[in-house]
Backbone as a printed PyTorch tensor [residue, N CA C, xyz], in Angstrom:
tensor([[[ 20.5560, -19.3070,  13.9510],
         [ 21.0960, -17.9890,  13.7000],
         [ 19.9530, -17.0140,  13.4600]],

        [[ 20.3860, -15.7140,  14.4690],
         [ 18.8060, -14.8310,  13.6740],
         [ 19.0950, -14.1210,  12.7030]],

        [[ 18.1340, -14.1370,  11.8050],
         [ 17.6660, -13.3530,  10.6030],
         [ 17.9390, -11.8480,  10.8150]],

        [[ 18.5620, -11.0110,   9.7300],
         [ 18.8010, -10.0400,  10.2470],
         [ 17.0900,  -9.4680,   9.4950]],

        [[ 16.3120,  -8.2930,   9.5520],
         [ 15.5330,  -7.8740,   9.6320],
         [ 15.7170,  -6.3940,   8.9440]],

        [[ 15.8050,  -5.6470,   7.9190],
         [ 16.0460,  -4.3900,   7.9790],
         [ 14.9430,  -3.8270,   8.2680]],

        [[ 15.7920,  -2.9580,   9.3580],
         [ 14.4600,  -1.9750,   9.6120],
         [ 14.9550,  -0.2420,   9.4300]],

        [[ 14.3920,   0.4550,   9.0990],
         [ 14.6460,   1.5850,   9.0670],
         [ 13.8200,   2.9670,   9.9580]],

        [[ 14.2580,   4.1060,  10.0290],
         [ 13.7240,   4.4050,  11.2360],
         [ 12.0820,   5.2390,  10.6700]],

        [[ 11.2230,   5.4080,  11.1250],
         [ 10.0960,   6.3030,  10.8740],
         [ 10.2000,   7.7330,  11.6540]],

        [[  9.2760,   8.5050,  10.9670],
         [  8.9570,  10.0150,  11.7530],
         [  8.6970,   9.5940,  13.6900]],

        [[  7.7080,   8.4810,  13.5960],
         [  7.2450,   8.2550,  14.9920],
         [  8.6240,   7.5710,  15.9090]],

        [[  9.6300,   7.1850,  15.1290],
         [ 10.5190,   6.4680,  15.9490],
         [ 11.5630,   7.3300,  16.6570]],

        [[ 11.8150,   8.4240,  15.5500],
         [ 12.8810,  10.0110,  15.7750],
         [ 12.4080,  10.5770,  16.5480]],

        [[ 11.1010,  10.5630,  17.1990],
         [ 10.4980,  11.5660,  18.0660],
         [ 10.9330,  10.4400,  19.3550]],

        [[ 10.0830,   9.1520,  19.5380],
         [ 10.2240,   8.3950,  20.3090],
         [ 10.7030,   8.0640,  21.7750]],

        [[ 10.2510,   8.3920,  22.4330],
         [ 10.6820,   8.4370,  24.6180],
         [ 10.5670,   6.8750,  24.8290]],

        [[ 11.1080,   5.4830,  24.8040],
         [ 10.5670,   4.9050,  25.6070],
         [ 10.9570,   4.2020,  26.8820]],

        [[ 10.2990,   4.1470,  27.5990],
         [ 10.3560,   4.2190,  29.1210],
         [  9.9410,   2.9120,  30.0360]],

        [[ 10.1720,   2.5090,  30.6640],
         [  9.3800,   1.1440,  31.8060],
         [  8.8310,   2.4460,  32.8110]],

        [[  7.2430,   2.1500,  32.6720],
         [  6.3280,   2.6270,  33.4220],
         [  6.4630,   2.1400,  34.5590]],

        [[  7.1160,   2.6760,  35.8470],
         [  6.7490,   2.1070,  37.1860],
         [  5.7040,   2.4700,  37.9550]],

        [[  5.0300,   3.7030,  36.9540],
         [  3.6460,   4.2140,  37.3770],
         [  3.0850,   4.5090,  36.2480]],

        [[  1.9100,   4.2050,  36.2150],
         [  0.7890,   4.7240,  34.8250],
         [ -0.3960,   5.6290,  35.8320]],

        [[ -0.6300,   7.1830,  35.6060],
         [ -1.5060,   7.5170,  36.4630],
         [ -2.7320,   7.4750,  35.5100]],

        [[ -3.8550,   7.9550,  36.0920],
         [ -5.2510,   7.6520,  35.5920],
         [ -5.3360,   8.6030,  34.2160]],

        [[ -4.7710,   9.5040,  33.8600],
         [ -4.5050,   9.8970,  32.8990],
         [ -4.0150,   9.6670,  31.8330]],

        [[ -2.9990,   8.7700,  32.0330],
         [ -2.5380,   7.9210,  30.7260],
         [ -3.1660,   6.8190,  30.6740]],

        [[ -4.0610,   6.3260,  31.6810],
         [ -4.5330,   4.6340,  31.4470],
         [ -5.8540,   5.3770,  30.1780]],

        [[ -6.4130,   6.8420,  30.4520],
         [ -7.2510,   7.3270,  29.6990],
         [ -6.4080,   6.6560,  28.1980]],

        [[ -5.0370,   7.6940,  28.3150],
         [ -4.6070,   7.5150,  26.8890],
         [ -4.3960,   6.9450,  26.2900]],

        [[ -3.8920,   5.9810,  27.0510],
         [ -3.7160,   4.6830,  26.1690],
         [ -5.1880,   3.8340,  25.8650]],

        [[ -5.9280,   4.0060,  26.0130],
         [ -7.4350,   3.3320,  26.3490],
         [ -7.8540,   4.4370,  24.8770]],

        [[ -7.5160,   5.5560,  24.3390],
         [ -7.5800,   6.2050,  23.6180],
         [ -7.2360,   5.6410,  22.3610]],

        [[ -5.7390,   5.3940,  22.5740],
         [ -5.0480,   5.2570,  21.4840],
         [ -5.4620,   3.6670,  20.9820]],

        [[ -5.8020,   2.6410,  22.3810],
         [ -6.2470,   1.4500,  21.7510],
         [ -7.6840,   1.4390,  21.4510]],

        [[ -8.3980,   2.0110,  21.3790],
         [ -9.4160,   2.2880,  20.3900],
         [ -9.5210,   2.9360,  19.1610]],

        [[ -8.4190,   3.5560,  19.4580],
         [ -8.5260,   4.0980,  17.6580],
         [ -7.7160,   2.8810,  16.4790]],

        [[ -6.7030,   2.3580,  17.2950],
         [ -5.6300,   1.5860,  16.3810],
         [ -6.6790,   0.0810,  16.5120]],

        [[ -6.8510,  -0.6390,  17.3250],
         [ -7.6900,  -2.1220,  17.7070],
         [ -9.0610,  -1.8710,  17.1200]],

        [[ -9.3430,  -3.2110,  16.9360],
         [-10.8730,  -3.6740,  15.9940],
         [-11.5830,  -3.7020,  17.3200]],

        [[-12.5080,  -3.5120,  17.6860],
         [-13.8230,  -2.8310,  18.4990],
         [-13.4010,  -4.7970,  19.7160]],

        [[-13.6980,  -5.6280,  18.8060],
         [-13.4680,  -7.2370,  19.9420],
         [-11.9140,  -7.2620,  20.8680]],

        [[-11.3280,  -6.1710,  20.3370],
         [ -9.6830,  -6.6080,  20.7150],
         [ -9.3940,  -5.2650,  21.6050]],

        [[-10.3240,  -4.0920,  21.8560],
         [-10.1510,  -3.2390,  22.6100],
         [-10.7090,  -3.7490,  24.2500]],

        [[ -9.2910,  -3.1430,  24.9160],
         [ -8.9380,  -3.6340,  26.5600],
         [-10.7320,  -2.2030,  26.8240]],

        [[-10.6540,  -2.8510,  28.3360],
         [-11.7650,  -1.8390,  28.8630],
         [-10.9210,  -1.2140,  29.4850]],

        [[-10.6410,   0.1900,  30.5850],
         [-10.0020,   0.4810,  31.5720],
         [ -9.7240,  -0.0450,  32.5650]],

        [[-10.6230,  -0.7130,  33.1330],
         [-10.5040,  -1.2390,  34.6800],
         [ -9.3830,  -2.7850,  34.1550]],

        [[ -9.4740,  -3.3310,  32.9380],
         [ -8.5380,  -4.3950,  32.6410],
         [ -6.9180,  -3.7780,  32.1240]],

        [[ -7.0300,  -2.6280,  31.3070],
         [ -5.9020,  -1.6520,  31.3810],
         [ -5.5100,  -1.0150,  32.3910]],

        [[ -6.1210,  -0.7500,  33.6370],
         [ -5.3020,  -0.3640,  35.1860],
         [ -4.8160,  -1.7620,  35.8870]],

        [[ -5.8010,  -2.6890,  35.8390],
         [ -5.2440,  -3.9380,  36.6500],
         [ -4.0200,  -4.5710,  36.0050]],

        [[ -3.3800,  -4.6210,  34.5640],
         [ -2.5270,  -4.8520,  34.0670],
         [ -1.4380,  -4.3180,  34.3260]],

        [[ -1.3030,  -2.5110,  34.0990],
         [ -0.6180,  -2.0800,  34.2720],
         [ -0.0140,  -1.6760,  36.0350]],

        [[ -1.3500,  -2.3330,  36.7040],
         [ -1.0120,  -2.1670,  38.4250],
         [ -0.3580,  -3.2240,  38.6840]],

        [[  0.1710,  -4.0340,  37.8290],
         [  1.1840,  -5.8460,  38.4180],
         [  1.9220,  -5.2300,  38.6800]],

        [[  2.7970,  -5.5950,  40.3180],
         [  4.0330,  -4.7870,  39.8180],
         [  4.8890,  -5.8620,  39.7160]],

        [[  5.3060,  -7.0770,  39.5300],
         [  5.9320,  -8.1080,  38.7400],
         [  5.7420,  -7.8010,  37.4370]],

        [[  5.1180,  -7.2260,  36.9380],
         [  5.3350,  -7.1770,  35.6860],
         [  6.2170,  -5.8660,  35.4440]],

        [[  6.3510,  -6.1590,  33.5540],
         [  7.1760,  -4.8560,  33.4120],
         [  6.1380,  -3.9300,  32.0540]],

        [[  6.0330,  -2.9990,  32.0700],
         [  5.3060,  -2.0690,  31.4610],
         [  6.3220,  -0.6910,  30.8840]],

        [[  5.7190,  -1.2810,  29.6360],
         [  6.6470,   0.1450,  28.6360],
         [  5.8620,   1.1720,  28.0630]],

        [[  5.9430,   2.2250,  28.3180],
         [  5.3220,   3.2220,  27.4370],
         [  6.2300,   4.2820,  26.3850]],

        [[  6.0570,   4.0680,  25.1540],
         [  6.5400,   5.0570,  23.7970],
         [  5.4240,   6.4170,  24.3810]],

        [[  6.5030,   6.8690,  23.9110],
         [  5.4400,   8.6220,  23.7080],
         [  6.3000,   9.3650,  23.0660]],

        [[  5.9960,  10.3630,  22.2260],
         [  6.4410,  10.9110,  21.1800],
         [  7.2310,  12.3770,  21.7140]],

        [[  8.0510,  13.0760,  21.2940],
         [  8.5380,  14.5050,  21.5420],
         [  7.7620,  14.9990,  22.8450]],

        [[  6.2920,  15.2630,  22.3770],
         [  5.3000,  16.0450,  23.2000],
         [  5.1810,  15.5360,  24.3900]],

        [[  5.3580,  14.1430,  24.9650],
         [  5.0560,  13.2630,  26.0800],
         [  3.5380,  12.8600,  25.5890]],

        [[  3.0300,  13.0040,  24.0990],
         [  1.4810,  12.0400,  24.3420],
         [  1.8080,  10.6770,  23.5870]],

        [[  1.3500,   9.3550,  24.2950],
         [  1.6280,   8.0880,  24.1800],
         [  1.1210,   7.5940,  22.6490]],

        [[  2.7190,   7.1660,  22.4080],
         [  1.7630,   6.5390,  20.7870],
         [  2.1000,   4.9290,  20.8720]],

        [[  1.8730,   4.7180,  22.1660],
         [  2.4360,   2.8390,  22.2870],
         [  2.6350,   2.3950,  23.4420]],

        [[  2.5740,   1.2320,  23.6690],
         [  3.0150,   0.3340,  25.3870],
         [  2.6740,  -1.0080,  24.9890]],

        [[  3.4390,  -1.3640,  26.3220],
         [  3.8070,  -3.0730,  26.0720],
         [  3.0210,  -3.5480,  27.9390]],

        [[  2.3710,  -3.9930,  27.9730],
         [  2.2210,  -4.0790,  29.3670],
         [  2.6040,  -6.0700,  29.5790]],

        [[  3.0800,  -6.1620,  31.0330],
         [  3.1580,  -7.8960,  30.8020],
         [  2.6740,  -8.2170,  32.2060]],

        [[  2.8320,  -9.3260,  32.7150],
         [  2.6710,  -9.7970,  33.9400],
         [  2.9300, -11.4620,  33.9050]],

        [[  3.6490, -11.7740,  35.2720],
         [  3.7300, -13.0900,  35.4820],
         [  2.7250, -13.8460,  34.7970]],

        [[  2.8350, -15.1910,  34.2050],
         [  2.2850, -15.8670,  33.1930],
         [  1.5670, -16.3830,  34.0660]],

        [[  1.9250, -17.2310,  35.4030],
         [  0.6500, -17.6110,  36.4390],
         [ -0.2340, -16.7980,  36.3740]],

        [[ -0.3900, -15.6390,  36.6950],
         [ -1.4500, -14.2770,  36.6580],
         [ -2.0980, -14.6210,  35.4200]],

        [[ -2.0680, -14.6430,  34.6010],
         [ -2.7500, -14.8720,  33.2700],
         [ -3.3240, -16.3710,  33.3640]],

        [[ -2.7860, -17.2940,  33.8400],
         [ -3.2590, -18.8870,  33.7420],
         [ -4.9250, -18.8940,  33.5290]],

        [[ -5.6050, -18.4590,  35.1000],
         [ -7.1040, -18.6940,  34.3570],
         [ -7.6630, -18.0190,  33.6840]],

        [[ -7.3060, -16.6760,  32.9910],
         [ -8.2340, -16.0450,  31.5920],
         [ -7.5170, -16.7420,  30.3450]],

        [[ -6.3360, -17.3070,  30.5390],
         [ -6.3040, -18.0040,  28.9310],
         [ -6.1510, -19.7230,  28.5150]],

        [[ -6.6760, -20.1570,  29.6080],
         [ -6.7710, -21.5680,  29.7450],
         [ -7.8540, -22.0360,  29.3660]],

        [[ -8.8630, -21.4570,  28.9000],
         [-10.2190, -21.8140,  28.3490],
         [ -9.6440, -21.4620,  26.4990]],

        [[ -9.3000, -20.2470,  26.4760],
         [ -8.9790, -20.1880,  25.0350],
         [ -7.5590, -20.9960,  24.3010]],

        [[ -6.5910, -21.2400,  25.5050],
         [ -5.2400, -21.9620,  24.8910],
         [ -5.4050, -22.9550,  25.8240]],

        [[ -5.9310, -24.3830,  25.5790],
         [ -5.9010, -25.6100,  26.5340],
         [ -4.3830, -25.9590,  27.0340]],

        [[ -3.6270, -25.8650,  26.0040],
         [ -2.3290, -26.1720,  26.0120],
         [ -1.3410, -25.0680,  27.2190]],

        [[ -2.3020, -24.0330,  27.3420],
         [ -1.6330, -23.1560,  28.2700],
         [ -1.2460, -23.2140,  29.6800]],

        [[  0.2170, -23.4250,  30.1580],
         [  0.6980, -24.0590,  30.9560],
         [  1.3190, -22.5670,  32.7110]],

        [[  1.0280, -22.5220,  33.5920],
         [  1.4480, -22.0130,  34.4550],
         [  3.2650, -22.3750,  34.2960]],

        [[  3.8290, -21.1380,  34.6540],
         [  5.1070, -21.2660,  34.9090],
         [  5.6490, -19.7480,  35.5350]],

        [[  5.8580, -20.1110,  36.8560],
         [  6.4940, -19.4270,  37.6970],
         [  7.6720, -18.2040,  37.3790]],

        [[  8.3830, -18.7700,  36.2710],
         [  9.4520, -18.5050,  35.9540],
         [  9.4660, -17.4930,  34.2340]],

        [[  8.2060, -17.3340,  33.8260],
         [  7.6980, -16.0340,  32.5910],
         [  6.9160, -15.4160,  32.7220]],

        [[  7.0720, -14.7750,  32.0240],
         [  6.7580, -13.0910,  31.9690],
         [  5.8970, -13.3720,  30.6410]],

        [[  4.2570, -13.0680,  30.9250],
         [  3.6340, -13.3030,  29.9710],
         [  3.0350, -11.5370,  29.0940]],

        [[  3.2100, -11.2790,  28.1730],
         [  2.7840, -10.1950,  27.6740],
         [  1.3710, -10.1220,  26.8090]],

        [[  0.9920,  -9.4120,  27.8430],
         [ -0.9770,  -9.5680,  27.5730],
         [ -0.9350,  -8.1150,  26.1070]],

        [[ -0.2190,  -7.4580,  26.1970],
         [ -0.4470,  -6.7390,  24.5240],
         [  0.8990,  -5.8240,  24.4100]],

        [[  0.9920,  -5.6260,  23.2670],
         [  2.0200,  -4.3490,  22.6580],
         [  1.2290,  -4.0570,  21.4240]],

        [[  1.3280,  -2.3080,  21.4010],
         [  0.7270,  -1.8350,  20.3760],
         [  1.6330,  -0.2960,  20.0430]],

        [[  1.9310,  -0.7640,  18.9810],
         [  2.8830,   0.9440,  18.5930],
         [  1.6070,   1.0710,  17.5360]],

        [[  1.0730,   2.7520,  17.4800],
         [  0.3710,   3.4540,  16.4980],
         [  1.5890,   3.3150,  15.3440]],

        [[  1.0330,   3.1050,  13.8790],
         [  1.6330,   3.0960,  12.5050],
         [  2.6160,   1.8160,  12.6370]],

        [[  2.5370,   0.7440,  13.6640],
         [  3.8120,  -0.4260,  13.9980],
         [  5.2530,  -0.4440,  13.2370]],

        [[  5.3440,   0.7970,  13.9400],
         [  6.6210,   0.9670,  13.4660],
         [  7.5050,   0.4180,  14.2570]],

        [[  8.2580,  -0.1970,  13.2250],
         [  9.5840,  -1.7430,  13.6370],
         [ 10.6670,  -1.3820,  14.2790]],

        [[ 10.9200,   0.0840,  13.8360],
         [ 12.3190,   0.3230,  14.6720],
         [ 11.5240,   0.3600,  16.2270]],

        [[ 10.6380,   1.0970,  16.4420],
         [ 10.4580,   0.9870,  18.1140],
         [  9.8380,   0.2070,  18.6130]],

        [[  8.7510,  -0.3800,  17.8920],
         [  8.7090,  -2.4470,  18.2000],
         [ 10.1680,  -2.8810,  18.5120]],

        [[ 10.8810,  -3.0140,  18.0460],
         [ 12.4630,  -3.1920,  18.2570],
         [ 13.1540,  -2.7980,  19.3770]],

        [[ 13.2220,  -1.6070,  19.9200],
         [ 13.5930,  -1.1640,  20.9320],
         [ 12.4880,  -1.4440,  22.0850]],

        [[ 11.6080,  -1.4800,  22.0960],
         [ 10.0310,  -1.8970,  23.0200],
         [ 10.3830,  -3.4350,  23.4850]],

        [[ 10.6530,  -4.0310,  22.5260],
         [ 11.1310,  -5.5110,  23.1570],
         [ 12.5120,  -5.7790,  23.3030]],

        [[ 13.6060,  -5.0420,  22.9960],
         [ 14.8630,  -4.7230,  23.6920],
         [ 15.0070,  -4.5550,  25.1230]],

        [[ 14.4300,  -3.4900,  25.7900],
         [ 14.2100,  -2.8750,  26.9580],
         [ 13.2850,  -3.9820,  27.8120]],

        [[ 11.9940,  -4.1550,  26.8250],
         [ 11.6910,  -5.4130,  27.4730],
         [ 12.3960,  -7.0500,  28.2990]],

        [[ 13.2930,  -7.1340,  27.3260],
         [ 14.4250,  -8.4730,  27.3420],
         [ 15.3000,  -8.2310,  28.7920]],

        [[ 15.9870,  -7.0220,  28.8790],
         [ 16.4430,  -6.3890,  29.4960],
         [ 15.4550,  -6.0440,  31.2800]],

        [[ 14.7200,  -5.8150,  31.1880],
         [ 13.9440,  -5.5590,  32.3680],
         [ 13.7350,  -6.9490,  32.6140]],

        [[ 12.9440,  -7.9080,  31.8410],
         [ 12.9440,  -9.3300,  32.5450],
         [ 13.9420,  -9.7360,  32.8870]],

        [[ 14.4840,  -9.3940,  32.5750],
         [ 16.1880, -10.3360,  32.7790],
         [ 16.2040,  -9.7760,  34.0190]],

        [[ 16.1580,  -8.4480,  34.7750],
         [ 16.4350,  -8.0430,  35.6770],
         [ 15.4450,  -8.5360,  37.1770]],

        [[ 14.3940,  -8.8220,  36.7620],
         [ 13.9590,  -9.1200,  37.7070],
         [ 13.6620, -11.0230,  37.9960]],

        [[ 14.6870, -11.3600,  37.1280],
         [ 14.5670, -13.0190,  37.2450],
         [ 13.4200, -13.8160,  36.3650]],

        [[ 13.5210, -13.2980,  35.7400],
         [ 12.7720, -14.5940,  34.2110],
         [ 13.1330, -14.7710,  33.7270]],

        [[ 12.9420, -16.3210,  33.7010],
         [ 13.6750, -17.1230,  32.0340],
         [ 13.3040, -17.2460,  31.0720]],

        [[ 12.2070, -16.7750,  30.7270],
         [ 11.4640, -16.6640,  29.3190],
         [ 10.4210, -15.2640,  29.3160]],

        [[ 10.1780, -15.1890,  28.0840],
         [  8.5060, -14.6500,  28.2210],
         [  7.5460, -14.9550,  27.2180]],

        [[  6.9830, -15.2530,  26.8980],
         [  5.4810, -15.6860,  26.2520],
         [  5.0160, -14.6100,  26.2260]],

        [[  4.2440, -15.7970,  24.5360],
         [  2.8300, -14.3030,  24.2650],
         [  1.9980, -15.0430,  23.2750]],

        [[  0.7460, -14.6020,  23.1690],
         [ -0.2870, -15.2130,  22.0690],
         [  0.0890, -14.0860,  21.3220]],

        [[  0.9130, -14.0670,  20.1190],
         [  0.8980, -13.0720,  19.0120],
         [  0.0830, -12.8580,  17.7400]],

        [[  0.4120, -11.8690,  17.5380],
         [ -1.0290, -11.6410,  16.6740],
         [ -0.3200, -11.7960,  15.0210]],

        [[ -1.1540, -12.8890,  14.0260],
         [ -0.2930, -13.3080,  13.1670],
         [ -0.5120, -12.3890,  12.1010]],

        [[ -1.6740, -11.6330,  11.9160],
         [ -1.7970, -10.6130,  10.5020],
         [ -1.2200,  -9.6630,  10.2010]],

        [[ -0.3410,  -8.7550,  11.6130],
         [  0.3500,  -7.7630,  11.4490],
         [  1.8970,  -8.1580,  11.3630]],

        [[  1.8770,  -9.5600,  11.8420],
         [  3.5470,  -9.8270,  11.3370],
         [  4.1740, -10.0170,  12.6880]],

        [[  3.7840,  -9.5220,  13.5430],
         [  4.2970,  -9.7210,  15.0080],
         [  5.4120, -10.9760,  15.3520]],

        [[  4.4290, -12.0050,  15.0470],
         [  4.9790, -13.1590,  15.2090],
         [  5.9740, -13.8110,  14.6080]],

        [[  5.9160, -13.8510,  13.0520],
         [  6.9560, -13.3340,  12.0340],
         [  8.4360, -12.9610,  12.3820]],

        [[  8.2450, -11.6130,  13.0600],
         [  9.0760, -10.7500,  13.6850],
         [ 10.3530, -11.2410,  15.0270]],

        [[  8.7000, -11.7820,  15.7200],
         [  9.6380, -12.2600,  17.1960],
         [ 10.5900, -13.5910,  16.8100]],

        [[  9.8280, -14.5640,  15.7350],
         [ 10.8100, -15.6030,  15.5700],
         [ 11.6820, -15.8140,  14.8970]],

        [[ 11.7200, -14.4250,  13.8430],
         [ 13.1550, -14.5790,  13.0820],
         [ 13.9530, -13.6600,  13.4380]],

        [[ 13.7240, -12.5590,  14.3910],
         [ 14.2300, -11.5160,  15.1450],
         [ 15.0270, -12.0060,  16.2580]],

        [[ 14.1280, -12.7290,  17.0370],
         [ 14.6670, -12.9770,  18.4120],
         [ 14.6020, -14.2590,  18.8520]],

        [[ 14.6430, -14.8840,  17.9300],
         [ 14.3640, -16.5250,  17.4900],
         [ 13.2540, -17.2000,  19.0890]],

        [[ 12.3660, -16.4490,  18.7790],
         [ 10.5520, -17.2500,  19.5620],
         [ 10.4800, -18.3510,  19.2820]],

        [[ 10.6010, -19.1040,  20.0770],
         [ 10.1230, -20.6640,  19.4150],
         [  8.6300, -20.6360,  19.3060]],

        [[  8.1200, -20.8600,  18.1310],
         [  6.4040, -21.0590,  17.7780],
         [  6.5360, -22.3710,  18.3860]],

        [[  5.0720, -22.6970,  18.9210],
         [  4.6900, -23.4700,  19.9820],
         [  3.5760, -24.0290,  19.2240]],

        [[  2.5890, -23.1530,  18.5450],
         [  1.1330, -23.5900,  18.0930],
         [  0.3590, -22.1860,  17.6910]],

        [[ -0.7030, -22.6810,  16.6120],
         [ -1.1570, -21.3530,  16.6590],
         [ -2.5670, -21.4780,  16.5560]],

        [[ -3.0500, -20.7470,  16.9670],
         [ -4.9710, -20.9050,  17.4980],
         [ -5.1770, -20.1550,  16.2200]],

        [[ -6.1950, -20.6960,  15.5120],
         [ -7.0240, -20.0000,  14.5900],
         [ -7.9400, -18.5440,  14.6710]],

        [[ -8.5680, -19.3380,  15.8450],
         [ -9.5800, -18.0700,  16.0120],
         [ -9.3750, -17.3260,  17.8490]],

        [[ -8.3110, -17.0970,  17.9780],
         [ -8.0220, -16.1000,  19.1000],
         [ -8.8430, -15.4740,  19.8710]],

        [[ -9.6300, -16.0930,  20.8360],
         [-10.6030, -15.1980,  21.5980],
         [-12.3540, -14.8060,  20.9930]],

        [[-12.2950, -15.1990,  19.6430],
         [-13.3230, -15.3150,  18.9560],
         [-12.9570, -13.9680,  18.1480]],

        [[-11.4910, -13.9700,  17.9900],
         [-11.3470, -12.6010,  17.3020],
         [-11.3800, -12.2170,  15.2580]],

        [[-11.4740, -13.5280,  15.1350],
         [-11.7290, -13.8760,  13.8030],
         [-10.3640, -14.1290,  13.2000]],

        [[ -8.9570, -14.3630,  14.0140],
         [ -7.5660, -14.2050,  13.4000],
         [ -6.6670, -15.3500,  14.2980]],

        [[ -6.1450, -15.7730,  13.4820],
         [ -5.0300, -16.4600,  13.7340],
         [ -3.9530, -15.6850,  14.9190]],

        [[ -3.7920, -16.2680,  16.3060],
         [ -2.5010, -16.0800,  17.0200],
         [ -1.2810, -17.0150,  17.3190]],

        [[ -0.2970, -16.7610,  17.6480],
         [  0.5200, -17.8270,  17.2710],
         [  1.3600, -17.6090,  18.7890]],

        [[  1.3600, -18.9770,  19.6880],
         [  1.9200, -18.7610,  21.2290],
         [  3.0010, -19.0950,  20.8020]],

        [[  4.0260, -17.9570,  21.5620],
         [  5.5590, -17.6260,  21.7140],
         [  6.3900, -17.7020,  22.8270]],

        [[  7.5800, -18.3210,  22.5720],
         [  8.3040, -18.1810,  24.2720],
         [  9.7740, -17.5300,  23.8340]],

        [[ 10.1440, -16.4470,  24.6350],
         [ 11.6690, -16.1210,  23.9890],
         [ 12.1460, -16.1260,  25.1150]],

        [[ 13.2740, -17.1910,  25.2520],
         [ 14.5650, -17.3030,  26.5690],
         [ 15.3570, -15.8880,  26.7440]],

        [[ 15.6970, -15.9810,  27.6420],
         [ 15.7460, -14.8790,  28.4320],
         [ 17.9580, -15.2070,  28.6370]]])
């Protein structure tokens, strides 16, 4: 049974647009490349050319939050979990190819606010579903609660959790949520 979760809404959630990006132009890959440098620890910030190739899957599904104004305070980008196989098979041995998920390489709401984390992986659930996946995976990040979240939220089955993530100094914890 899932846990119910109270969440309540924030200033950033009342403003809140969010959208499945079927295009990110070079202008927002800026912004978001913006916004994940100001919110991410200097080891955990994407470069651009790895934030355009992500967001250029088009098997994958890509969400962008943006506030009243249209400037981005969040996105979820994912891509087929094969696509990911050889950059995280050196860091997760256990990490298995499967045809059939949708692996999510990051989500980041500025201030992580839960109500639109909430709706971000709603829409998410919803878009995979649409294009034929039975799961989706993720190495979650365990200090902000993420993980926490997905498995008493949306009942994630925890799988295992790597100590030191990429050499990022933090505990991640690999997730699969059926679809």
């Amino acid at each position: 049974m899932k846990e119910e979760i109270e969440i309540t809404p924030t200033e950033i959630d009342k403003m809140a647009n969010i959208e499945v990006a079927e295009v990110v132009t070079d202008e927002e890959i800026q912004e978001i490349k913006v916004l994940d440098d100001s919110v991410m620890s200097e080891q955990m910030q994407y470069d651009i050319s790895d934030l355009r190739e992500s967001f250029d899957s088009p098997e994958g599904v890509h969400i962008l939050v943006k506030d009243s104004t249209g400037k981005i305070m969040g996105y979820l980008t994912s891509v087929p979990k094969d696509e990911e196989y050889e950059a995280l098979c050196m860091a997760d041995p256990e990490f298995l190819k499967d045809k059939s998920s949708l692996y999510i390489e990051s989500v980041l709401v500025k201030d992580g606010d839960l109500v639109t984390i909430n709706k971000v992986f709603k829409l998410l659930l919803t878009e995979a579903g649409k294009k034929g996946y039975k799961n989706i995976s993720m190495h979650a990040r365990v200090s902000q609660g993420l993980s926490d979240i997905l498995q008493k939220r949306y009942e994630a089955k925890f799988f295992r959790r790597i100590e030191n993530w990429y050499g990022f100094g933090e505990p991640f914890d690999y997730l699969e949520l059926d679809l």
